[in-house]
C-alpha positions in Angstrom: 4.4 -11.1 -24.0 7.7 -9.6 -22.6 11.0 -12.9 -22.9 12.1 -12.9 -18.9 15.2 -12.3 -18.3 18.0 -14.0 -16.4 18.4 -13.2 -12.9 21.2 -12.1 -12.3 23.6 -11.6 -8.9 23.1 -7.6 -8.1 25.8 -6.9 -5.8 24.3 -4.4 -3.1 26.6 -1.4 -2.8 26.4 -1.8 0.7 27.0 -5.6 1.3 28.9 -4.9 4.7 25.1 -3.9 6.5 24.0 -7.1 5.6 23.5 -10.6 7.5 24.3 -12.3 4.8 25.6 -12.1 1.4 25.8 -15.0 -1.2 29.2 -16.4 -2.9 28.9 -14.3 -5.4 28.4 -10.7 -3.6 31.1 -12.2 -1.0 33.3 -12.8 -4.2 32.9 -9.7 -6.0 33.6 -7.8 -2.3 36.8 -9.6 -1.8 38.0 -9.3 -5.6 37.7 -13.4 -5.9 36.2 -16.0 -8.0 33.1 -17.6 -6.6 35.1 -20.6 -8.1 37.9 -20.1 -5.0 34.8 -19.3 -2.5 33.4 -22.5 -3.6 36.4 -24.6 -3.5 37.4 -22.7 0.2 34.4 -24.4 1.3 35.2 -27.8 0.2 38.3 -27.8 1.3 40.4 -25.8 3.2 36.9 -23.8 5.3 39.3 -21.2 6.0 36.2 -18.3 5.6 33.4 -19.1 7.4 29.7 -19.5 6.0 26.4 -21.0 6.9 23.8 -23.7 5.0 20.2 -23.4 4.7 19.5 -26.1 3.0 21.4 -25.5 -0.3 21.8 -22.0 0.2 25.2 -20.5 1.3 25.4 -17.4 2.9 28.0 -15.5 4.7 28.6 -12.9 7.4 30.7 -10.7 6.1 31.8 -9.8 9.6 32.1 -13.3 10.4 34.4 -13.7 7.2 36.5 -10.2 8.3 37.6 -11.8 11.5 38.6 -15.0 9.8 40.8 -13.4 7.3 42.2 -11.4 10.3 43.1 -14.4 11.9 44.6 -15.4 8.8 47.0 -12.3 7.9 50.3 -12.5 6.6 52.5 -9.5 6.1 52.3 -6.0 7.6 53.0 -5.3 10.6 53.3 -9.1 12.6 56.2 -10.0 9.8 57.3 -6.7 9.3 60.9 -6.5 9.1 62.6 -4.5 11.4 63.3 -1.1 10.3 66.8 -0.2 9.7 68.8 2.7 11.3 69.2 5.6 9.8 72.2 6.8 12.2 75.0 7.7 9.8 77.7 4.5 9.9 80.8 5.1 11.7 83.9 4.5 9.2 85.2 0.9 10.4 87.9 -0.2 11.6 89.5 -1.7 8.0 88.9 2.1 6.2 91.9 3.2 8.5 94.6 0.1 7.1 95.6 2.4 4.4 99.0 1.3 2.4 101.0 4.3 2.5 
């Protein structure tokens, strides 16, 4: 008699084509803990995901827009770029004393 082994969560290289992924191929894709996927949905249900009875899935395009509604940084608080026009002398480089 073979000993079973565990079943594990096989992470499909190609979780994007999917309808849904579980918490822990949506974690391992967003370089998360199924711990902060698990406590998301508790609390703050900032990424979006569906119940079938206690299964959890997600739609991983369904979470993409949600973390693009989400963004911080790049280019909507960018900082405005600075000129690169040489700076005139001013106005105090001219007060010499002598």
């Amino acid at each position: 008699m073979h000993a079973e082994q565990p079943k594990q969560h096989a992470t499909q290289p190609d979780v994007k084509h999917q309808l849904g992924v579980d918490e822990y191929q949506l974690a391992e894709a967003l370089k998360v803990s199924v711990g902060f996927l698990r406590k998301d949905r508790r609390m703050a249900k900032r990424i979006p995901f569906y119940k079938l009875g206690d299964l959890v899935r997600y739609d991983i395009d369904r979470v993409r827009e949600a973390l693009i509604a989400i963004e911080e940084g790049g280019a909507k608080g960018a900082r405005p770029k600075r000129s690169t026009a040489p700076k005139t002398p001013s106005a105090h480089a001219d007060k010499g004393g002598g």
